[in-house]
N, CA, C, O and CB atoms as a CASP TS submission, in Angstrom:
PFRMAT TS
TARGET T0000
AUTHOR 0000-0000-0000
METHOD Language model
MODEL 1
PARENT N/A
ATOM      1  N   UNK     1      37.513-180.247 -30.729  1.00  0.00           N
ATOM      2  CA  UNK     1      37.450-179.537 -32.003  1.00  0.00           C
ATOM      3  C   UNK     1      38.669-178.628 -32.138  1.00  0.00           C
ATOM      4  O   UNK     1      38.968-177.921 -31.175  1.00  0.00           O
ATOM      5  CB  UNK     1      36.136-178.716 -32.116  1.00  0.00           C
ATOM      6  N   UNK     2      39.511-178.584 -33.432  1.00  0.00           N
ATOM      7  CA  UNK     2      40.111-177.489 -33.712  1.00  0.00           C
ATOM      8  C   UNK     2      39.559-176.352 -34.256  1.00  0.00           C
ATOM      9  O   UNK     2      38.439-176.074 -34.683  1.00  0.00           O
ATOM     10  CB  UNK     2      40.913-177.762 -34.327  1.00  0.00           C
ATOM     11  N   UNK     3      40.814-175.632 -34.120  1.00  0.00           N
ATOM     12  CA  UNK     3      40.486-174.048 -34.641  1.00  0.00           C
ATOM     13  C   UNK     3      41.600-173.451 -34.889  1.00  0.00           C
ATOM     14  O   UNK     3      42.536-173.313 -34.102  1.00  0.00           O
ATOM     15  CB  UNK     3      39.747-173.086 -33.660  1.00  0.00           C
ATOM     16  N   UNK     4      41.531-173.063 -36.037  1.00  0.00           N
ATOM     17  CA  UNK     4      42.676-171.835 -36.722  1.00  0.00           C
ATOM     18  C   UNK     4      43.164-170.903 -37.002  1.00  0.00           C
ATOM     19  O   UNK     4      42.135-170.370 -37.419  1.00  0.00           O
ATOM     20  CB  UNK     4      42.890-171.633 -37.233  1.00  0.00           C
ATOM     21  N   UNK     5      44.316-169.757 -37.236  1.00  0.00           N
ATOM     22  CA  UNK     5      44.349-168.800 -36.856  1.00  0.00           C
ATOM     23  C   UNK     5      43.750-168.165 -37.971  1.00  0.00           C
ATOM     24  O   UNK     5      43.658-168.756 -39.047  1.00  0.00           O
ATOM     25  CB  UNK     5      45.454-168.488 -36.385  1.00  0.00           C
ATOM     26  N   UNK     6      43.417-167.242 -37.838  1.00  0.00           N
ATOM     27  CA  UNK     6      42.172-166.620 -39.069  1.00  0.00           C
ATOM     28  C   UNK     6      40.862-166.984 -38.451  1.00  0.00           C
ATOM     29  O   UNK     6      39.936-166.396 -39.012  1.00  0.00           O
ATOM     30  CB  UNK     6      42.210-167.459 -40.842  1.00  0.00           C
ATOM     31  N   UNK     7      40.563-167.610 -37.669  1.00  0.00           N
ATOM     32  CA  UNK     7      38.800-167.611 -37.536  1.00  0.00           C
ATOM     33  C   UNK     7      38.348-167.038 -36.269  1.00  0.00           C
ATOM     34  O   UNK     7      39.170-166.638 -35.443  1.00  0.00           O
ATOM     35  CB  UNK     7      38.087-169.189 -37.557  1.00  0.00           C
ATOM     36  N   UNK     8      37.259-166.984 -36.096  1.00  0.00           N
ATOM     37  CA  UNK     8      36.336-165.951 -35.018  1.00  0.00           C
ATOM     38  C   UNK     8      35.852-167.313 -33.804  1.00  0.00           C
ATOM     39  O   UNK     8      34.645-167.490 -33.638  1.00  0.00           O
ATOM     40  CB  UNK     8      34.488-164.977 -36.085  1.00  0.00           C
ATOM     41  N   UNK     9      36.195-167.615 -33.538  1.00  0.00           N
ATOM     42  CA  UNK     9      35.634-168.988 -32.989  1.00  0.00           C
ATOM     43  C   UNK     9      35.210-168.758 -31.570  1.00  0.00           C
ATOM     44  O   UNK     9      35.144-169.661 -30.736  1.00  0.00           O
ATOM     45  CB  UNK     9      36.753-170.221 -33.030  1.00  0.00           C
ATOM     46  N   UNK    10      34.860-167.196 -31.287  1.00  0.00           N
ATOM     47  CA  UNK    10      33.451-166.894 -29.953  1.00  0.00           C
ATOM     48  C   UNK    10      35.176-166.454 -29.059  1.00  0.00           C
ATOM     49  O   UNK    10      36.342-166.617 -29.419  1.00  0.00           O
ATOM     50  CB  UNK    10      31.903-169.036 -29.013  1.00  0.00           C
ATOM     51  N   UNK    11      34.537-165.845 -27.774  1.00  0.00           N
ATOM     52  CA  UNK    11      35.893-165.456 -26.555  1.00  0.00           C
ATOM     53  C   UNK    11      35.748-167.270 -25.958  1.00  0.00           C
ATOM     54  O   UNK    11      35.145-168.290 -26.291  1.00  0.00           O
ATOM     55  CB  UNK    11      35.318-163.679 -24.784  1.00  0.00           C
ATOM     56  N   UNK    12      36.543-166.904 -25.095  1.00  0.00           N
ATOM     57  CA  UNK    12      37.237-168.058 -24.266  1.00  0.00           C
ATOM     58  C   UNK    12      38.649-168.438 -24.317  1.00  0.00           C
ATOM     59  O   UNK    12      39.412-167.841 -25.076  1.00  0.00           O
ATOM     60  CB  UNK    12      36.649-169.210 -24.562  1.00  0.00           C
ATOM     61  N   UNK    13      38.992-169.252 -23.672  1.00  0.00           N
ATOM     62  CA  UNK    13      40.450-169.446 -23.905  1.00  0.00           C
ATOM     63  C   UNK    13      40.733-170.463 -24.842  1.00  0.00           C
ATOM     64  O   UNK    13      39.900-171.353 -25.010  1.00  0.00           O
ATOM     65  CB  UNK    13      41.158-169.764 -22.698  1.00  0.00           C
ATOM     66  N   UNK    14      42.183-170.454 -25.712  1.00  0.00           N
ATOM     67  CA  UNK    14      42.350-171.100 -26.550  1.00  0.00           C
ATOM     68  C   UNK    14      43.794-171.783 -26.378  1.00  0.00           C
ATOM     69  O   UNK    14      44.739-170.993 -26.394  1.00  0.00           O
ATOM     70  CB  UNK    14      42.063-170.375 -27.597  1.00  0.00           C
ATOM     71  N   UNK    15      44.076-173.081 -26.222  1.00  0.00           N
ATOM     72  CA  UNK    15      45.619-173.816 -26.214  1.00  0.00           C
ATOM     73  C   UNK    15      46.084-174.309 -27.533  1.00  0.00           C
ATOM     74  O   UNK    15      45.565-175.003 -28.407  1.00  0.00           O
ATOM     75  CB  UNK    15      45.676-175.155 -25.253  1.00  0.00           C
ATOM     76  N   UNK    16      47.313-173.684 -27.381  1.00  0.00           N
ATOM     77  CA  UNK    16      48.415-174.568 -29.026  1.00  0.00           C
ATOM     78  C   UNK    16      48.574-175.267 -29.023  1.00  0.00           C
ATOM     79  O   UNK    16      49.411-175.697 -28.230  1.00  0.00           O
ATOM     80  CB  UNK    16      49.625-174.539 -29.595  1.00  0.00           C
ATOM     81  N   UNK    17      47.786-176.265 -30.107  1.00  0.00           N
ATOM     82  CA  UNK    17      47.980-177.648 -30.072  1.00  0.00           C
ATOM     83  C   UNK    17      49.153-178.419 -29.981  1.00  0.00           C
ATOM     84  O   UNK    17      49.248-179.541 -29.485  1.00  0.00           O
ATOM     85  CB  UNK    17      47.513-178.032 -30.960  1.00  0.00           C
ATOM     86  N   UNK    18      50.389-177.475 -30.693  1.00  0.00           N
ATOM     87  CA  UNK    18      51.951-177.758 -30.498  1.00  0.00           C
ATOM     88  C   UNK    18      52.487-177.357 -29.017  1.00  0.00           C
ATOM     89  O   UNK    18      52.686-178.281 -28.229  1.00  0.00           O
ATOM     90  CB  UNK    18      52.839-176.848 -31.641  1.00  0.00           C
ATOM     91  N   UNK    19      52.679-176.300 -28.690  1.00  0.00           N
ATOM     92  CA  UNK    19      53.157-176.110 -27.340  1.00  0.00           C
ATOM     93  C   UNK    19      52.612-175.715 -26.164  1.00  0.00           C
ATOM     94  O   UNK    19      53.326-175.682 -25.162  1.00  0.00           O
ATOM     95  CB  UNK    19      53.904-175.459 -27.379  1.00  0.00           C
ATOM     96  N   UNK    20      51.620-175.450 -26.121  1.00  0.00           N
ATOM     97  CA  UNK    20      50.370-175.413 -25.036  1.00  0.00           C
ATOM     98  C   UNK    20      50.326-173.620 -24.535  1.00  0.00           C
ATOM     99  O   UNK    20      49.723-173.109 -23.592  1.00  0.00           O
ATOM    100  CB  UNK    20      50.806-176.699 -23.386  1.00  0.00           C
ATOM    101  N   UNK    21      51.044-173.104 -25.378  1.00  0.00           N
ATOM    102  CA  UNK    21      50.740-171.666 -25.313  1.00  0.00           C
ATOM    103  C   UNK    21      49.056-171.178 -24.970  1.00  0.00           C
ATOM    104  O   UNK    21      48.175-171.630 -25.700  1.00  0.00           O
ATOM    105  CB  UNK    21      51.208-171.111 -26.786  1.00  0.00           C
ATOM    106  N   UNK    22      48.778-170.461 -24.097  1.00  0.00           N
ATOM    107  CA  UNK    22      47.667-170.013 -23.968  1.00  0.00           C
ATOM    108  C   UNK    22      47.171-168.241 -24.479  1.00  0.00           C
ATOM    109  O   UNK    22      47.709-167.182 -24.154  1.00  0.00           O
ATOM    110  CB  UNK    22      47.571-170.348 -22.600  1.00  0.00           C
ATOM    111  N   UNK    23      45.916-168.492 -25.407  1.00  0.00           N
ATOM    112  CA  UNK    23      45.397-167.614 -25.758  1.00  0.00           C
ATOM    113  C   UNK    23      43.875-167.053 -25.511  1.00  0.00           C
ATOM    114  O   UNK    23      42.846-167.653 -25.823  1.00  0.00           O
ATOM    115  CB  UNK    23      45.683-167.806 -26.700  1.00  0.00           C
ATOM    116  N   UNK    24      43.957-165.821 -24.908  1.00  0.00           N
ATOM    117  CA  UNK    24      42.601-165.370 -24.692  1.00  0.00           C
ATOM    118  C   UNK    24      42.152-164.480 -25.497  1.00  0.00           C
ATOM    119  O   UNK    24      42.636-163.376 -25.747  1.00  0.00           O
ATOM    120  CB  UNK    24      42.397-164.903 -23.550  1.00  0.00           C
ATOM    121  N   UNK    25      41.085-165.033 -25.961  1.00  0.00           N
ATOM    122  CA  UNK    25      40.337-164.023 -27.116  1.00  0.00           C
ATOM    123  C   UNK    25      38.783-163.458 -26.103  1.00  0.00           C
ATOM    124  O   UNK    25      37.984-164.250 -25.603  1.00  0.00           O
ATOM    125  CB  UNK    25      39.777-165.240 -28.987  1.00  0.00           C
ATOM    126  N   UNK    26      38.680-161.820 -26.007  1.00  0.00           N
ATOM    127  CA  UNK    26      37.768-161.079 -25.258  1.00  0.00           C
ATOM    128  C   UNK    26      36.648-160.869 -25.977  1.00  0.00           C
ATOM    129  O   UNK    26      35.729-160.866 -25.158  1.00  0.00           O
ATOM    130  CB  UNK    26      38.258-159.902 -24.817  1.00  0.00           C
ATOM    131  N   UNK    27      36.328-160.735 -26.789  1.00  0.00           N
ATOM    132  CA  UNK    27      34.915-160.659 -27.558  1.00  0.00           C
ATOM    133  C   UNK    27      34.641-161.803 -28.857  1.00  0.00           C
ATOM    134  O   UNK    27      35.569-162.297 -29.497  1.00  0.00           O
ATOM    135  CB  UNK    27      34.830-159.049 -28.247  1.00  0.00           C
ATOM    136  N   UNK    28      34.087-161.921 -28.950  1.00  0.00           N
ATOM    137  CA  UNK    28      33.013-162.692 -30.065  1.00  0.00           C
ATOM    138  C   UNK    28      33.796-162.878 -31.838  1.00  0.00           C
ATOM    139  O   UNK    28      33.808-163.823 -32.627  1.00  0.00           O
ATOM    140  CB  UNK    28      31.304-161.410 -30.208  1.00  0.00           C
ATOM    141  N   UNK    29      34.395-161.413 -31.896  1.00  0.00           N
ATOM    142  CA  UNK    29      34.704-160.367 -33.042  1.00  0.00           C
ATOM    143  C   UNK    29      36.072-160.760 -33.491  1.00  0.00           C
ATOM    144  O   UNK    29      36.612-160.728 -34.597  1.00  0.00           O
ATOM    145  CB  UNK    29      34.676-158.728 -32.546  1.00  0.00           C
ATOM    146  N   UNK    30      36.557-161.220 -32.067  1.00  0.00           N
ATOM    147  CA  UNK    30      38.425-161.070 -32.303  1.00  0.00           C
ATOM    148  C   UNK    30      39.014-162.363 -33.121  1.00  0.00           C
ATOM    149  O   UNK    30      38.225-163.304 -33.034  1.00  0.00           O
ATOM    150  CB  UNK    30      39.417-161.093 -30.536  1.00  0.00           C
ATOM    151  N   UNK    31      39.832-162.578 -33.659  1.00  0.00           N
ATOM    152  CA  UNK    31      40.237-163.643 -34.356  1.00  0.00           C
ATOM    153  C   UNK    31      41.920-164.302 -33.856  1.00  0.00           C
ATOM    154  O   UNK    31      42.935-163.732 -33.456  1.00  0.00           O
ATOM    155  CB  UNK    31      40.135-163.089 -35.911  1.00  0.00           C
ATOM    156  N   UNK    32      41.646-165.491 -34.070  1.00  0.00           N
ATOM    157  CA  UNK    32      42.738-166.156 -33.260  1.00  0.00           C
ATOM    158  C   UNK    32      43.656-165.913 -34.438  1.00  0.00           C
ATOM    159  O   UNK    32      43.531-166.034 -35.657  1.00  0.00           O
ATOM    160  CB  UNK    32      42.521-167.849 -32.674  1.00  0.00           C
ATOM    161  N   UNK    33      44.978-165.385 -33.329  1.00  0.00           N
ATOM    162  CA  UNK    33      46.364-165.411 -33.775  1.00  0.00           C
ATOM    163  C   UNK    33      47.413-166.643 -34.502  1.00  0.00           C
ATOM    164  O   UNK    33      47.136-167.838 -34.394  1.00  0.00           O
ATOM    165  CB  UNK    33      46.893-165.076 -32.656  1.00  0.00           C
ATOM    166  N   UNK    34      48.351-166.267 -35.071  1.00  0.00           N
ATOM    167  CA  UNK    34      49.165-167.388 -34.591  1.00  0.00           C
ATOM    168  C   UNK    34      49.582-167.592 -33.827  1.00  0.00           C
ATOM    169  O   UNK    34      49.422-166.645 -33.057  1.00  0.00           O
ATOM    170  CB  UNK    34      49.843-167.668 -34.906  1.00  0.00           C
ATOM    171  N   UNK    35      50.441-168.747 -33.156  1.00  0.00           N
ATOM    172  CA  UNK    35      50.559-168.810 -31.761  1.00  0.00           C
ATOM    173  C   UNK    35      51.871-167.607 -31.534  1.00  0.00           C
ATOM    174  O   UNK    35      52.660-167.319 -32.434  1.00  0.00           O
ATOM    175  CB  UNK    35      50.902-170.547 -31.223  1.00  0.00           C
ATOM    176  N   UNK    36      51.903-166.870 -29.847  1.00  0.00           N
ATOM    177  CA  UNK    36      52.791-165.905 -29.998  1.00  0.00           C
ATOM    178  C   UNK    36      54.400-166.435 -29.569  1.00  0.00           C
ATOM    179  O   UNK    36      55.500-165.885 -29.533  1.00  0.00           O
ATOM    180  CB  UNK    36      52.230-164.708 -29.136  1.00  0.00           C
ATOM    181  N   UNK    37      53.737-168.194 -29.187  1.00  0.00           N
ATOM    182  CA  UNK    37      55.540-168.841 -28.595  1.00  0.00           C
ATOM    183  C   UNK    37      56.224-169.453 -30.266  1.00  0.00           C
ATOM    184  O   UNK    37      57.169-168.930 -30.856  1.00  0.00           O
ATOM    185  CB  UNK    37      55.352-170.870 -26.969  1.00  0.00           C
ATOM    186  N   UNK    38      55.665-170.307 -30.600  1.00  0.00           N
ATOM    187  CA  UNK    38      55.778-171.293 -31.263  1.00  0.00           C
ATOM    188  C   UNK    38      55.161-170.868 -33.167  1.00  0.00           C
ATOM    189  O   UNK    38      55.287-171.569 -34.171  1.00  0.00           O
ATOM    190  CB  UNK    38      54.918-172.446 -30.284  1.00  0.00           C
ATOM    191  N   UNK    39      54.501-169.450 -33.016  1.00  0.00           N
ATOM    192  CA  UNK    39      54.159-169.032 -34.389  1.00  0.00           C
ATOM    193  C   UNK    39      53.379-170.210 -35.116  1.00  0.00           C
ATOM    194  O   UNK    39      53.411-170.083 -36.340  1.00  0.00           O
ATOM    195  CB  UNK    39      55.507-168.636 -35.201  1.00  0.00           C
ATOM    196  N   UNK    40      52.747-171.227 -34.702  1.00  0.00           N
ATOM    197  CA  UNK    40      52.348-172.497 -35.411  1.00  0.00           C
ATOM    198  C   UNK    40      50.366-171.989 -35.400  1.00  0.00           C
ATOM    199  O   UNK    40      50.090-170.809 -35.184  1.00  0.00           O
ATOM    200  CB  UNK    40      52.993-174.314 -34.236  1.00  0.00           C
ATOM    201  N   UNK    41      49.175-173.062 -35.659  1.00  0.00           N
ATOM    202  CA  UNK    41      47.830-172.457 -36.163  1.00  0.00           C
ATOM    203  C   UNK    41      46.925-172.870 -35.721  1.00  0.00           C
ATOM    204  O   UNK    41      45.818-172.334 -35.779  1.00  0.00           O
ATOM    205  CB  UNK    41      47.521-172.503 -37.332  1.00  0.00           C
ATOM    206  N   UNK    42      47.255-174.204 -35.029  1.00  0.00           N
ATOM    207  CA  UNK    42      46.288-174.771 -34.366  1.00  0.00           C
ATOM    208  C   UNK    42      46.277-174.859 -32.857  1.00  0.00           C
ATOM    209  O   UNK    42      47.155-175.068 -32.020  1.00  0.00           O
ATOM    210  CB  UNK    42      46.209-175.891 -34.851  1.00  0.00           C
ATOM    211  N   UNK    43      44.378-174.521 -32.773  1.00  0.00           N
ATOM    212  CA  UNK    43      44.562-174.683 -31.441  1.00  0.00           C
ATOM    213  C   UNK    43      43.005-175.312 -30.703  1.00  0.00           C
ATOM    214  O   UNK    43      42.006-175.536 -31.385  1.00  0.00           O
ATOM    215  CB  UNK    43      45.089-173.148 -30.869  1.00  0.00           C
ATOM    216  N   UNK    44      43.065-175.491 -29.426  1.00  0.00           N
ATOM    217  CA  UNK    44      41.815-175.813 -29.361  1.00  0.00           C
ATOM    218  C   UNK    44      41.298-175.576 -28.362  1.00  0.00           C
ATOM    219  O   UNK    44      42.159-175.703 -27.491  1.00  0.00           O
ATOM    220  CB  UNK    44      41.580-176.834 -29.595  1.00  0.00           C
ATOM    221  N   UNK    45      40.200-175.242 -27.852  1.00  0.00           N
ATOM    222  CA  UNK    45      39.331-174.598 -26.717  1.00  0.00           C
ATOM    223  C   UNK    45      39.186-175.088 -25.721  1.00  0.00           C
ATOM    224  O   UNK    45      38.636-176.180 -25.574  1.00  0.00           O
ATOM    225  CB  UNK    45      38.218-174.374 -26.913  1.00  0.00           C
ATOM    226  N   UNK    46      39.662-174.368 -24.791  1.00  0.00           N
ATOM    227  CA  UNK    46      40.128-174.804 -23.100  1.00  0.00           C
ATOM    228  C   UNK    46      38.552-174.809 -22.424  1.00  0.00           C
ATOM    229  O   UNK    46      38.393-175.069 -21.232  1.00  0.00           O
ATOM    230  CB  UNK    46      41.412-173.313 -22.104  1.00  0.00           C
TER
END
């Protein structure tokens, strides 16, 4: 499943579907970024 930057999509870790940048989101609340290498939106749950 994807996921985009703007949505709440629970903690866990999240990979850029373009460059495999890794993102950790800590609570429930937080909302995924754009990516911080590659600035691109998609990503999907490690």
């Amino acid at each position: 499943m994807l996921y985009s930057t703007g949505e709440k999509p629970g903690n866990g870790k999240y990979v850029c579907k373009i460059c495999g940048q890794k993102v950790i989101l800590d609570d429930t609340t937080d909302t995924l970024p754009p990516c911080p290498k590659c600035k691109k939106t998609n990503y999907r749950k490690l």
